[in-house]
Biopython code that builds the backbone (N, CA, C, O; Angstrom):
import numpy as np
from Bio.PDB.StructureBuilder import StructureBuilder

atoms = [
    (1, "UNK", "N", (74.602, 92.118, -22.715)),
    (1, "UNK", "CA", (74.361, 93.500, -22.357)),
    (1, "UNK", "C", (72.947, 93.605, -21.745)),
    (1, "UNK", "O", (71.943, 93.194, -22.327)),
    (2, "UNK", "N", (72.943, 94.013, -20.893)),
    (2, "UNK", "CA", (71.375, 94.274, -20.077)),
    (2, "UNK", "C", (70.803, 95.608, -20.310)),
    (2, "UNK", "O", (71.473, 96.630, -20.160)),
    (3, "UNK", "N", (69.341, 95.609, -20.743)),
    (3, "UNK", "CA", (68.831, 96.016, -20.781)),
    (3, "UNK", "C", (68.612, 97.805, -19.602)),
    (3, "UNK", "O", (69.227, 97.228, -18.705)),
    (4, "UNK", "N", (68.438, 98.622, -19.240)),
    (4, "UNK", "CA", (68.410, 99.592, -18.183)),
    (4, "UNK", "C", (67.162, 99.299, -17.769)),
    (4, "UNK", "O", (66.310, 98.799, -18.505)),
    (5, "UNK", "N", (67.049, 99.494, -16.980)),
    (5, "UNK", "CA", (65.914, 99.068, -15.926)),
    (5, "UNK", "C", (64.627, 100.794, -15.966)),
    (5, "UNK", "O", (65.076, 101.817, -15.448)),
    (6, "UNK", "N", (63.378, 100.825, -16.514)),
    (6, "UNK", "CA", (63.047, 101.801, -16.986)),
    (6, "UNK", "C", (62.631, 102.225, -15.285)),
    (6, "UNK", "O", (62.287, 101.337, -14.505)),
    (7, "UNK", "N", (62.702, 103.413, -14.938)),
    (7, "UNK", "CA", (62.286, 103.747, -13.819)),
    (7, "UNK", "C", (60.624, 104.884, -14.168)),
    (7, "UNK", "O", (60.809, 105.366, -15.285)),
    (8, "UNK", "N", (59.503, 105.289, -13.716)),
    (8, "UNK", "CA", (58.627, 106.094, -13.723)),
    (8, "UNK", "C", (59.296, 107.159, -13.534)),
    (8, "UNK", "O", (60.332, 107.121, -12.869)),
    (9, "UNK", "N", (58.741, 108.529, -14.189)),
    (9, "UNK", "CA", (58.929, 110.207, -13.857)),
    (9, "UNK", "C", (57.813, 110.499, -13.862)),
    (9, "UNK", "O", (56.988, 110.040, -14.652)),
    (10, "UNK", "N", (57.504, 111.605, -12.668)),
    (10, "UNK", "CA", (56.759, 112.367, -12.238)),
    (10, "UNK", "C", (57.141, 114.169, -12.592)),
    (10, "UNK", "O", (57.988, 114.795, -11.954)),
    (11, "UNK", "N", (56.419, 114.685, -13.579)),
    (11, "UNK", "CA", (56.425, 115.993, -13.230)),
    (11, "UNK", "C", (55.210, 116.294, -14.133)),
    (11, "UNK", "O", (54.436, 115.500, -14.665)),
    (12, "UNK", "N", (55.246, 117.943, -14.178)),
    (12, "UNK", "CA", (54.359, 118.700, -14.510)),
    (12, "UNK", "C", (54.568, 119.528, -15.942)),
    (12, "UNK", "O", (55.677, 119.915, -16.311)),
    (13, "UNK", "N", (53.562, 119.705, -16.558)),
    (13, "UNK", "CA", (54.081, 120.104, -18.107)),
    (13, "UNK", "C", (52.674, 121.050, -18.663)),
    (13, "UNK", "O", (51.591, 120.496, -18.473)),
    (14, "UNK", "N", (52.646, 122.281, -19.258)),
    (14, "UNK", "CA", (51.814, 123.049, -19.637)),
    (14, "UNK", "C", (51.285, 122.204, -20.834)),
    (14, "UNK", "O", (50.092, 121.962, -21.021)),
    (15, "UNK", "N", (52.417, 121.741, -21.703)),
    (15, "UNK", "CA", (52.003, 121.261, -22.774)),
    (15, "UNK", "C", (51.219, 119.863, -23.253)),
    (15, "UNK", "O", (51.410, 119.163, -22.258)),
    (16, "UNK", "N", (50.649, 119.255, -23.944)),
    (16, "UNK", "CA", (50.301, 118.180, -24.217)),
    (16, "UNK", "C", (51.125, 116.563, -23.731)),
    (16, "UNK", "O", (51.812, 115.927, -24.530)),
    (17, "UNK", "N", (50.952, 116.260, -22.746)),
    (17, "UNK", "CA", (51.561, 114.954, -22.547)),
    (17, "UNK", "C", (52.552, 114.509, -23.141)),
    (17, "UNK", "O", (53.763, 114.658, -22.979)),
    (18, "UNK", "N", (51.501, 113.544, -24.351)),
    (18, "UNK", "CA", (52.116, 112.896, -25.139)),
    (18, "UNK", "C", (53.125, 113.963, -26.220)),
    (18, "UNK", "O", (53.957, 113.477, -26.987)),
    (19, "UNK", "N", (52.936, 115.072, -26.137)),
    (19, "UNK", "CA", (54.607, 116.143, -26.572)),
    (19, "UNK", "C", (55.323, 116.094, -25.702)),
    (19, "UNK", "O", (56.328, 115.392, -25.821)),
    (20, "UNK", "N", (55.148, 116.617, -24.831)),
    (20, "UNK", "CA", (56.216, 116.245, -23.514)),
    (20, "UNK", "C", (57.110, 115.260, -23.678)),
    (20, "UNK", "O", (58.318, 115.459, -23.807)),
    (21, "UNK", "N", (56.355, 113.733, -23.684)),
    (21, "UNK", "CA", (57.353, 112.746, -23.723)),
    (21, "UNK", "C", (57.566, 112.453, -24.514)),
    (21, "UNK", "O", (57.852, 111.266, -24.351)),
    (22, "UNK", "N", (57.746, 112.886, -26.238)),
    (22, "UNK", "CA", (58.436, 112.925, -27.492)),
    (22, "UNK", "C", (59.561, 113.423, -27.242)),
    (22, "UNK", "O", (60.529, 113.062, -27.911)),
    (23, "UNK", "N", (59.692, 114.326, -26.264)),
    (23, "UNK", "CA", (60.967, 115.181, -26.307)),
    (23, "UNK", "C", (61.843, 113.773, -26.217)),
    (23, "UNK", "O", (61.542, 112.626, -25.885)),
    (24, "UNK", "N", (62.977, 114.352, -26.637)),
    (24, "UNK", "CA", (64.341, 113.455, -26.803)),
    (24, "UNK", "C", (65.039, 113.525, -25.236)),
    (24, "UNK", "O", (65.996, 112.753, -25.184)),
    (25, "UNK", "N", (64.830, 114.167, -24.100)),
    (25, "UNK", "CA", (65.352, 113.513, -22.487)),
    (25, "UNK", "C", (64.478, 112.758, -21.834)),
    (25, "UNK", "O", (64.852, 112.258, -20.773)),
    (26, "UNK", "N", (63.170, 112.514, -22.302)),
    (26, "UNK", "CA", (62.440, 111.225, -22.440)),
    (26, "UNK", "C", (62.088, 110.145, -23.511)),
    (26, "UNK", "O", (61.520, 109.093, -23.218)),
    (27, "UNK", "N", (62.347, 110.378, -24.373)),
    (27, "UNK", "CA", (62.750, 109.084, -25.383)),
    (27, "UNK", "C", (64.017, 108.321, -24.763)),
    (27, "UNK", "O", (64.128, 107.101, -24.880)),
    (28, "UNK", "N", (64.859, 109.019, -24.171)),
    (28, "UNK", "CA", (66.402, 108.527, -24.277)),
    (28, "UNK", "C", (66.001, 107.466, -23.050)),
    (28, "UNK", "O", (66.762, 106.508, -22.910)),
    (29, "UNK", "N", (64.830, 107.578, -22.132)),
    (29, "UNK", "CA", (64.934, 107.182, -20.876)),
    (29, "UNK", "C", (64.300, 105.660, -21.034)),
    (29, "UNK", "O", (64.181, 104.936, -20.046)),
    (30, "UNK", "N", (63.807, 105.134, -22.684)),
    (30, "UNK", "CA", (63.439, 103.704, -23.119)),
    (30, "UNK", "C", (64.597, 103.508, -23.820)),
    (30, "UNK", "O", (65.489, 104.265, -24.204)),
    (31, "UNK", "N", (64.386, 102.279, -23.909)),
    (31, "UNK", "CA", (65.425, 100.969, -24.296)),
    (31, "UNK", "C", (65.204, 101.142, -25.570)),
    (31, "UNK", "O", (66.339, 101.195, -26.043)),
    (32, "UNK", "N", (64.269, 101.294, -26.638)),
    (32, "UNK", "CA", (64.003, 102.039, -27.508)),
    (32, "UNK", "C", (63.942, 103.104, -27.982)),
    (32, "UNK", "O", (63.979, 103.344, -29.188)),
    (33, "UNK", "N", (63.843, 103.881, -27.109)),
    (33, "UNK", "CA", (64.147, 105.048, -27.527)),
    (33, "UNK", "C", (62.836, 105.855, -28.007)),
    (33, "UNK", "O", (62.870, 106.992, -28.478)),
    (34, "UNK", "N", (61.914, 105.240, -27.850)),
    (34, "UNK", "CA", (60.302, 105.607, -28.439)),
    (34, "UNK", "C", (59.858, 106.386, -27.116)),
    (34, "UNK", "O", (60.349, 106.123, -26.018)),
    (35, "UNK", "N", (59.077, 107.175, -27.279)),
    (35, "UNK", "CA", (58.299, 107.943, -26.407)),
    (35, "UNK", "C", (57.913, 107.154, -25.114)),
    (35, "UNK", "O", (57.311, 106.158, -25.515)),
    (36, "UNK", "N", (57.956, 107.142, -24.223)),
    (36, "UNK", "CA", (57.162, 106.451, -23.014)),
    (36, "UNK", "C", (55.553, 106.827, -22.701)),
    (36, "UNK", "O", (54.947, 107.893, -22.589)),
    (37, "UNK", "N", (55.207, 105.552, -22.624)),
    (37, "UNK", "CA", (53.817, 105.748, -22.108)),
    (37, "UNK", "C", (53.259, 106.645, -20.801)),
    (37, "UNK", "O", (53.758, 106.138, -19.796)),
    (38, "UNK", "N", (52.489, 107.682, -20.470)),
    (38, "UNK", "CA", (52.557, 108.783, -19.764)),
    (38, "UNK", "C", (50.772, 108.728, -19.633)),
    (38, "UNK", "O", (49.894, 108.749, -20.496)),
    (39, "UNK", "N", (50.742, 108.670, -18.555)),
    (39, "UNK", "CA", (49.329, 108.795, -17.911)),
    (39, "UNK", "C", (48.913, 111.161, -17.297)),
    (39, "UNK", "O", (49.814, 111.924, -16.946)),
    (40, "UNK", "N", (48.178, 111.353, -17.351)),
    (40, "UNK", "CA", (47.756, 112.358, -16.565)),
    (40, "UNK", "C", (46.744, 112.150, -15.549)),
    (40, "UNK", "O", (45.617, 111.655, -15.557)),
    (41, "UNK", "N", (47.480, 112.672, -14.680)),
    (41, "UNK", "CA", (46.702, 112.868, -13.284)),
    (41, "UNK", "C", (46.002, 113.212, -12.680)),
    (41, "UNK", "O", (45.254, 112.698, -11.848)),
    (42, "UNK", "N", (46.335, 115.157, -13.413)),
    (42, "UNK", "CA", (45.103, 115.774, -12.878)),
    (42, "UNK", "C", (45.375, 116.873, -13.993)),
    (42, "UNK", "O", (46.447, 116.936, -14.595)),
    (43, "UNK", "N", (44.369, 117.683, -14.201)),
    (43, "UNK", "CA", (44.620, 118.740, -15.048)),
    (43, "UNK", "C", (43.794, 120.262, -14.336)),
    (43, "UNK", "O", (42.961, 120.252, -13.430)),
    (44, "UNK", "N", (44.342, 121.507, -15.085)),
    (44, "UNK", "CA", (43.359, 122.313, -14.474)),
    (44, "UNK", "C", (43.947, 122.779, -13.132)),
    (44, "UNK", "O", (43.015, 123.312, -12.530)),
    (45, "UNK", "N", (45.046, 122.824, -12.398)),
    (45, "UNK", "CA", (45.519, 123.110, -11.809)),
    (45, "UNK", "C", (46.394, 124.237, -11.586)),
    (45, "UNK", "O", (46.977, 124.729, -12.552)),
    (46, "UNK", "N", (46.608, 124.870, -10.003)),
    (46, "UNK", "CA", (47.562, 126.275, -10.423)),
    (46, "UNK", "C", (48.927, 125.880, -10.424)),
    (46, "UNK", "O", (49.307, 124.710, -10.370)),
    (47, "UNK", "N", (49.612, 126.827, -10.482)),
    (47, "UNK", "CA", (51.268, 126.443, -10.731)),
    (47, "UNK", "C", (51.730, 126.240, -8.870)),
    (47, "UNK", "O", (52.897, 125.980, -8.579)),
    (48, "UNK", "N", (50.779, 126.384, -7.903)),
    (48, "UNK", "CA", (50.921, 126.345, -6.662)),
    (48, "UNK", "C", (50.846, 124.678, -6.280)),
    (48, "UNK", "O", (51.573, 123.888, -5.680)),
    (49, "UNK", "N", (49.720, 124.627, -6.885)),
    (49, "UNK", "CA", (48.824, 123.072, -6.757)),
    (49, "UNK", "C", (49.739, 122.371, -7.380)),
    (49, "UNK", "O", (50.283, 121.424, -6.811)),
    (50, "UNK", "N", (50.093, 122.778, -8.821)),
    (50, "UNK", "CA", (51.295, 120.921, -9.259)),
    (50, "UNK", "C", (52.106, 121.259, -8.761)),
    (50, "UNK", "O", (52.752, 120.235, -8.543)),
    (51, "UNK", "N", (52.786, 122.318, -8.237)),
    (51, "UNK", "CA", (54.202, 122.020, -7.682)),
    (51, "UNK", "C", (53.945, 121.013, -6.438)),
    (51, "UNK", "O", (54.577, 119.963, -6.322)),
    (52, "UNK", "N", (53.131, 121.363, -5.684)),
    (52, "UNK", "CA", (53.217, 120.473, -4.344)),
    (52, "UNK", "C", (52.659, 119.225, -5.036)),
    (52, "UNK", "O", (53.200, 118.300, -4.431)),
    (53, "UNK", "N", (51.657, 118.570, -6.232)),
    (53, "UNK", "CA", (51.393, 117.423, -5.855)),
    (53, "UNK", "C", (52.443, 116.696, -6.700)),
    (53, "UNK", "O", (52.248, 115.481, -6.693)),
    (54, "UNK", "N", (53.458, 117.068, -7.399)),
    (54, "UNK", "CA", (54.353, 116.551, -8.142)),
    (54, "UNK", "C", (55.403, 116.579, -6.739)),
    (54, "UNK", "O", (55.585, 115.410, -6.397)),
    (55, "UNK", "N", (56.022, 117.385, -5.978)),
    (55, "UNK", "CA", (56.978, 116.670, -4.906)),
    (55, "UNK", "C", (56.138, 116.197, -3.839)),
    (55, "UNK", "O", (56.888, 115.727, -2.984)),
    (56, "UNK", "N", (54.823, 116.088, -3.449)),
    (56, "UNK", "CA", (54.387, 115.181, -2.761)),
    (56, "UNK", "C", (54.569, 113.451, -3.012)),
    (56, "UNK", "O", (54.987, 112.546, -2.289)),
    (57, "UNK", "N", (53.923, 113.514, -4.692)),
    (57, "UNK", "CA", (53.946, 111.614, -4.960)),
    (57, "UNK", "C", (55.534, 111.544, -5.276)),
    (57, "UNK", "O", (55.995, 110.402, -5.299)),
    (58, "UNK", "N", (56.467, 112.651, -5.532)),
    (58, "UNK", "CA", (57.785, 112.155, -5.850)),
    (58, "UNK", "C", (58.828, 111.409, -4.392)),
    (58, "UNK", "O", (59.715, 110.562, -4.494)),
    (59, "UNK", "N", (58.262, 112.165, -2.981)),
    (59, "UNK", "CA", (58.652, 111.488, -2.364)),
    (59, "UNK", "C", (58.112, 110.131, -1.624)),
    (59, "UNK", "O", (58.662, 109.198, -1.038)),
    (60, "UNK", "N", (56.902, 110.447, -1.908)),
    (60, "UNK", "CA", (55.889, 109.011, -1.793)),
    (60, "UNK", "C", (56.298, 108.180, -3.059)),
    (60, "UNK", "O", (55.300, 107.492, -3.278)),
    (61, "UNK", "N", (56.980, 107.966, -3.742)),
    (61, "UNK", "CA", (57.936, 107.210, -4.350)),
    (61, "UNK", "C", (58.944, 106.717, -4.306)),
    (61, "UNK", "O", (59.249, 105.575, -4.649)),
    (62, "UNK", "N", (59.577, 107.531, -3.874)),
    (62, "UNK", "CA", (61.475, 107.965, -3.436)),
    (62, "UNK", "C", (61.840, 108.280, -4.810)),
    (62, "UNK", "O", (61.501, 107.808, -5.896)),
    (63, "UNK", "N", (62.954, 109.599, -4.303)),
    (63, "UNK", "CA", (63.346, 110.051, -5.134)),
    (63, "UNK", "C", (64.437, 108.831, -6.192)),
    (63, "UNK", "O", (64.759, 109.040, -7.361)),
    (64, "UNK", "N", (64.716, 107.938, -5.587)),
    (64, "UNK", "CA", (65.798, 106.727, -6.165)),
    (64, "UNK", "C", (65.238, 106.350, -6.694)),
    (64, "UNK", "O", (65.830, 105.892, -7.671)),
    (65, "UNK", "N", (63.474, 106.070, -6.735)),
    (65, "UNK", "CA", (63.078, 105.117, -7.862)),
    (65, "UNK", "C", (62.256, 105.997, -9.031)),
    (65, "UNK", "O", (61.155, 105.568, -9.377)),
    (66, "UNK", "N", (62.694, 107.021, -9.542)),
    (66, "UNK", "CA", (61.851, 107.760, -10.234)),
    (66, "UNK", "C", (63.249, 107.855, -11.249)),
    (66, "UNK", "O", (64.372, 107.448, -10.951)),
    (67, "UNK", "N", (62.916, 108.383, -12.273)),
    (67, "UNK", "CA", (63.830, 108.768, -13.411)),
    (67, "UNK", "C", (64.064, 110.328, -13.752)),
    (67, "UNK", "O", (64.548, 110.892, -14.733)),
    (68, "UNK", "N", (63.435, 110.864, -12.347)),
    (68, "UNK", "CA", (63.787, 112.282, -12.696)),
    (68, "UNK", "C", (65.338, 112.956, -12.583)),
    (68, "UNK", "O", (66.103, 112.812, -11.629)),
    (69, "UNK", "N", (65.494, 113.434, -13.345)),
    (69, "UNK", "CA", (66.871, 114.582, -13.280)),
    (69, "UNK", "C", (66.834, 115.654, -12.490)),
    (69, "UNK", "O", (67.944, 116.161, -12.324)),
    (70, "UNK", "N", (65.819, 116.252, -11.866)),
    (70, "UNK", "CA", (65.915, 117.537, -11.321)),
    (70, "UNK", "C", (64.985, 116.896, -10.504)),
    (70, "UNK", "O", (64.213, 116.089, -11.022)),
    (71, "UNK", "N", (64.923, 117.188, -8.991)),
    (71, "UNK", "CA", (63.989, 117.305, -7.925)),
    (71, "UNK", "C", (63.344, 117.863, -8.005)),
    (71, "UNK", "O", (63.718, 118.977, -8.374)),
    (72, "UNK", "N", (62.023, 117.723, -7.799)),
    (72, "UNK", "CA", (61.169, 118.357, -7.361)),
    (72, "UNK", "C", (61.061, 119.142, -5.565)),
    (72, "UNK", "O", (61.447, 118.543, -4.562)),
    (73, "UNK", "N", (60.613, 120.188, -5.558)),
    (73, "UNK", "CA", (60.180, 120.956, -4.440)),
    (73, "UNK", "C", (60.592, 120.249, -3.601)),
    (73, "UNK", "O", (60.424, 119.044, -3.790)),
    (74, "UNK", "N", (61.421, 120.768, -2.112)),
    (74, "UNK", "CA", (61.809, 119.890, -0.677)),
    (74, "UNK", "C", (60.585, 120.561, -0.048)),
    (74, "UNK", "O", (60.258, 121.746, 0.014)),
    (75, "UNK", "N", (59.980, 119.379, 0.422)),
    (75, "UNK", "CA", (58.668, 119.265, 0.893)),
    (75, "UNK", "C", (59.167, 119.974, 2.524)),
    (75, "UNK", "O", (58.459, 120.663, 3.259)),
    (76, "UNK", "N", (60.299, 119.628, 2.708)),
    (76, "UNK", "CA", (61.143, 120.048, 4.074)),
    (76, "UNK", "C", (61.329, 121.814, 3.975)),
    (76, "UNK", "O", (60.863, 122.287, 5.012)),
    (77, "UNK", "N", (61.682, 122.543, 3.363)),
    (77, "UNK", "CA", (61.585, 123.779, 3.268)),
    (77, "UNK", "C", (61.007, 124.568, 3.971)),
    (77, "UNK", "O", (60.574, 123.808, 4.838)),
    (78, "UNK", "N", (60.603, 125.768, 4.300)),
    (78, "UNK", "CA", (59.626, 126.689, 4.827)),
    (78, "UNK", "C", (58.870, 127.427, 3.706)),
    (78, "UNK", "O", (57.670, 127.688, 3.615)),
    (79, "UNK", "N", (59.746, 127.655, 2.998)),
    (79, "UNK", "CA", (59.323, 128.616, 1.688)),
    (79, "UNK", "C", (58.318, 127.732, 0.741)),
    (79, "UNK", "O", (57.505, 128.152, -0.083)),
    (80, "UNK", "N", (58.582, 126.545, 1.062)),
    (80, "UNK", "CA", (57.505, 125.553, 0.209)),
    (80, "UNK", "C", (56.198, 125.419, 0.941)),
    (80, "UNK", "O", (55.283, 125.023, 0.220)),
    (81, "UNK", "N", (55.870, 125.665, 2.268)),
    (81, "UNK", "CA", (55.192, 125.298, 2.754)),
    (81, "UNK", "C", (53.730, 125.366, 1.854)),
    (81, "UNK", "O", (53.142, 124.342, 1.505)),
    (82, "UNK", "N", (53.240, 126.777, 1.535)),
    (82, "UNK", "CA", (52.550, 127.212, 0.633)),
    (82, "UNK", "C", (51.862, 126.205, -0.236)),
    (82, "UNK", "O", (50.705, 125.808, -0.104)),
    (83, "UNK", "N", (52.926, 125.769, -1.340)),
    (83, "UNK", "CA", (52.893, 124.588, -1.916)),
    (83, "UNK", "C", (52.369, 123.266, -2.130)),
    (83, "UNK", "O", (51.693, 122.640, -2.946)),
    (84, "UNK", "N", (53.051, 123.096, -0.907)),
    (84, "UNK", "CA", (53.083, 121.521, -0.526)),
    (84, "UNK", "C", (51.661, 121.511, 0.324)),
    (84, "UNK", "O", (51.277, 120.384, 0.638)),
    (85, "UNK", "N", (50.998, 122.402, 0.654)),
    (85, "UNK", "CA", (50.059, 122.077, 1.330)),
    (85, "UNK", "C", (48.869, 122.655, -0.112)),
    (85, "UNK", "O", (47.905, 121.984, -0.481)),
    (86, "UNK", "N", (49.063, 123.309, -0.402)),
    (86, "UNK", "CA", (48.342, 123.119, -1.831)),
    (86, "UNK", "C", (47.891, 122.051, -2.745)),
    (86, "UNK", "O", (46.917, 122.057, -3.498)),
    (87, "UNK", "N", (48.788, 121.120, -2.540)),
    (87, "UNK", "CA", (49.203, 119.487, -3.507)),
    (87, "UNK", "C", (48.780, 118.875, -2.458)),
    (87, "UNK", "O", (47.899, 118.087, -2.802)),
    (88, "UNK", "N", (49.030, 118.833, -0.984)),
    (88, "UNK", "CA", (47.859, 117.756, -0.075)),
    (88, "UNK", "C", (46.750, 117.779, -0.485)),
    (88, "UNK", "O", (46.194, 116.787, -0.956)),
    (89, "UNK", "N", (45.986, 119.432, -0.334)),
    (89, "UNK", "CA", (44.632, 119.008, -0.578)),
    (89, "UNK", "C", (44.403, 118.229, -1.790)),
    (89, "UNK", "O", (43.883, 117.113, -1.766)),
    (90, "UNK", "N", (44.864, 118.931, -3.045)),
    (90, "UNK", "CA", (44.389, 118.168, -4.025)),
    (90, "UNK", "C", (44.570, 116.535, -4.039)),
    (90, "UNK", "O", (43.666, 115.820, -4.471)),
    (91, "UNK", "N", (45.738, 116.024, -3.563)),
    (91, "UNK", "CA", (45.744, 114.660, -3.603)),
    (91, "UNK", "C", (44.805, 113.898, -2.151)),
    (91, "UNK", "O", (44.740, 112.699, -1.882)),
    (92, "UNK", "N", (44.414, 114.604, -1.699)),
    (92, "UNK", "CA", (43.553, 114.601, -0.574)),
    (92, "UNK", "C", (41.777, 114.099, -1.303)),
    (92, "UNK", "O", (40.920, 113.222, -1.201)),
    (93, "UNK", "N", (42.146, 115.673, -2.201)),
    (93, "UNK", "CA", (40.541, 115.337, -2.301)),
    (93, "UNK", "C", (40.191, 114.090, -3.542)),
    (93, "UNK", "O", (39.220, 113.394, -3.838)),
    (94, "UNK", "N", (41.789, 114.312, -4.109)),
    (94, "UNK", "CA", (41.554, 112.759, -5.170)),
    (94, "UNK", "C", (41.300, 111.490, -4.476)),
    (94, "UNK", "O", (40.630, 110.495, -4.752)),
    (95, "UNK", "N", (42.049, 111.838, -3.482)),
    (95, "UNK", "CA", (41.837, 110.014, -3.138)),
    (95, "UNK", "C", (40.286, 109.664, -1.963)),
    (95, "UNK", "O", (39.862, 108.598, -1.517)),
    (96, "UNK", "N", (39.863, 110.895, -1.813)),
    (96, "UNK", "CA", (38.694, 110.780, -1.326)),
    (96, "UNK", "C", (39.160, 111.040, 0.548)),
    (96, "UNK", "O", (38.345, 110.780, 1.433)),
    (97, "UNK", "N", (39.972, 111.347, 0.722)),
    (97, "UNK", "CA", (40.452, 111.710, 1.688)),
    (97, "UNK", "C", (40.109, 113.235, 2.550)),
    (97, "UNK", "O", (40.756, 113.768, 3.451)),
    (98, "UNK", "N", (39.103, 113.579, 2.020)),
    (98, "UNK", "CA", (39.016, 115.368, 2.262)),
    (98, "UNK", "C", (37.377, 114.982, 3.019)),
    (98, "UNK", "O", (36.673, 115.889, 3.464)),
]
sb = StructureBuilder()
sb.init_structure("model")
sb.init_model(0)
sb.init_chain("A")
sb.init_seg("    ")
for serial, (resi, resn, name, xyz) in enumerate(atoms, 1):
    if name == "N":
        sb.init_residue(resn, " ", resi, " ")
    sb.init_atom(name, np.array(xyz, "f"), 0.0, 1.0, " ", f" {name:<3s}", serial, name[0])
structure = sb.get_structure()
């Protein structure tokens, strides 16, 4: 029997991280079943700003190799535009790009 192949998720969460990924639709997503290890990115942000930088790195990933269940924001949209250019800058000014 083989093992599932753990894929990374990307999203955004008000709450404490490491609660977040206690929840049981991320436990289920290890081979164990134990919480997954979960980095933060950025904090301090508006609900404008993570939406775009959570579907920015989700498609700078591909959506196939992530373990998310729900998509994030179509960066393709009009109505997102707002957004998604919100989450450039910030990943802009993270990477020293601004």
């Amino acid at each position: 029997c083989a093992l599932p192949i753990w894929k990374p998720y990307i999203g955004k969460t008000k709450r404490p991280v490491s609660e977040r990924m206690a929840d049981k639709d991320h436990r289920l997503k290890t081979p164990t079943g134990d919480a997954p290890e979960a980095t933060t990115l950025a904090e301090g942000l508006t609900a404008e700003e993570a939406a775009g930088v959570e579907a920015l790195l989700a498609q700078e990933r591909g959506l196939a190799n992530l373990s998310n269940k729900i998509p994030p924001l179509d960066p393709s949209l009009p109505k997102n535009t707002a957004r998604i250019e919100a989450g450039r800058k910030v990943l802009e000014k993270a990477r020293g790009q601004q």
